[in-house]
C-alpha positions in Angstrom: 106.5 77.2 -64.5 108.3 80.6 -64.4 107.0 84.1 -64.7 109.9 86.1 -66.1 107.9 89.5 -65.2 110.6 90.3 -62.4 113.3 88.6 -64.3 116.7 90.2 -64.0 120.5 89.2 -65.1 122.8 90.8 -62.4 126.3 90.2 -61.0 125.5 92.0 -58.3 123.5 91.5 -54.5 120.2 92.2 -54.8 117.7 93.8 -51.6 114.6 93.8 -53.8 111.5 91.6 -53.2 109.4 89.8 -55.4 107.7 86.5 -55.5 105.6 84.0 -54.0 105.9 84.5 -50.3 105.8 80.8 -49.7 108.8 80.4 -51.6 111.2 83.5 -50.1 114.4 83.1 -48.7 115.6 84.0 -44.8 117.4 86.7 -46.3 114.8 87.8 -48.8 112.1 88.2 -45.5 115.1 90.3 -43.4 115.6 92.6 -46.0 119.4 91.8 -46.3 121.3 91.4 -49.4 120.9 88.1 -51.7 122.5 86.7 -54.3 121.8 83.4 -56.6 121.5 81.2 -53.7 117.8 82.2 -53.2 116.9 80.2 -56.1 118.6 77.2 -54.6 116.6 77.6 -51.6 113.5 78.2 -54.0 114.2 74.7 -55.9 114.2 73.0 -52.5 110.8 74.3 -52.2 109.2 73.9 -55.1 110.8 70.0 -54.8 109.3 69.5 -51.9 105.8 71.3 -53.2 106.1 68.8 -55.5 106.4 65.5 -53.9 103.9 66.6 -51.2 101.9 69.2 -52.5 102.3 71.2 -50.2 105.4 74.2 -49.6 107.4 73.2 -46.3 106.2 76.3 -44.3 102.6 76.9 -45.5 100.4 78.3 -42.8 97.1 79.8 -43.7 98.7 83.1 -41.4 101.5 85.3 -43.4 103.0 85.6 -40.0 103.1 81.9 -39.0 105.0 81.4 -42.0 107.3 83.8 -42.0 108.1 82.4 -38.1 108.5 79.6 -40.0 110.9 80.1 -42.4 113.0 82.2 -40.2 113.0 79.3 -37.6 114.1 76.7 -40.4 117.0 75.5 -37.9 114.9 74.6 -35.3 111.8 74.3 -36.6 111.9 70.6 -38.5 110.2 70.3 -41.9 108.2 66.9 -42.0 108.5 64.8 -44.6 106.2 62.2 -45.7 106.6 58.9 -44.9 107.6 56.8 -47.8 109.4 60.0 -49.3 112.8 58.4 -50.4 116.1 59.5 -48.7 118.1 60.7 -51.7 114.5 63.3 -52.0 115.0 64.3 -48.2 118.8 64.9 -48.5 118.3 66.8 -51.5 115.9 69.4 -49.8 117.9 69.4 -46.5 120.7 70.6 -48.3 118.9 73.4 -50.4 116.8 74.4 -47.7 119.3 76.2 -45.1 119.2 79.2 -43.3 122.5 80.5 -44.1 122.7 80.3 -47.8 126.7 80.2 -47.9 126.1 76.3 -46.7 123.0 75.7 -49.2 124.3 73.2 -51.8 125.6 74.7 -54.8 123.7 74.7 -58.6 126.7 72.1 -59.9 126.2 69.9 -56.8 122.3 69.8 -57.2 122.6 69.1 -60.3 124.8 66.0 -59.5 123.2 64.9 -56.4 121.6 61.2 -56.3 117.8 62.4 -56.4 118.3 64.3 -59.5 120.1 61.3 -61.7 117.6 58.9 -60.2 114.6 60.9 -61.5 116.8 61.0 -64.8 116.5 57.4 -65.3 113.3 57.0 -65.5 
């Protein structure tokens, strides 16, 4: 599921773009600096991809989704109904605009959605 082609281990902020355009940050599409957090926001995507089929912000027009993602505060994402709570909290709290109140890696990585989907 990865293509490690633009891989890169750094310590550092990053202003480089690469990527599925779908999938880019608020950060990554104002060309300011970015750390690890755009990955977070990525895995809120790709959840929600996956449980819908769909990325959050698709438009057929590059523009409209780019509007899109930059309006992710007051542009609600729709959710399906049916689409469990736990799911809807966990991409609420990945996918935010300022990434310094996205949910951290450990925190994903213990939220509810995640150790439900582990006991099955």
């Amino acid at each position: 599921m990865c293509d490690f082609g633009w891989a890169t281990l750094c310590n550092e902020r990053r202003k480089t773009y690469c990527g599925t355009f779908d999938y880019a940050a608020p950060e990554i599409i104002e060309g300011k600096e970015y750390d690890m957090s755009v990955d977070l926001w990525c895995l809120g995507v790709l959840t929600y991809e996956l449980l819908t089929g769909k990325a959050p912000f698709y438009h057929l027009s590059r523009k409209e989704t780019v509007k899109k993602i930059l309006n992710v505060e007051t542009q609600s994402i729709t959710y399906p109904e049916g689409m469990s709570a736990q799911a809807v909290d966990f991409i609420e709290k990945l996918i935010r605009k300022d990434p310094n109140e996205r949910m951290k890696a450990g925190e994903a990585l213990k939220h509810p959605f995640l150790a439900s989907a582990q006991e099955l």
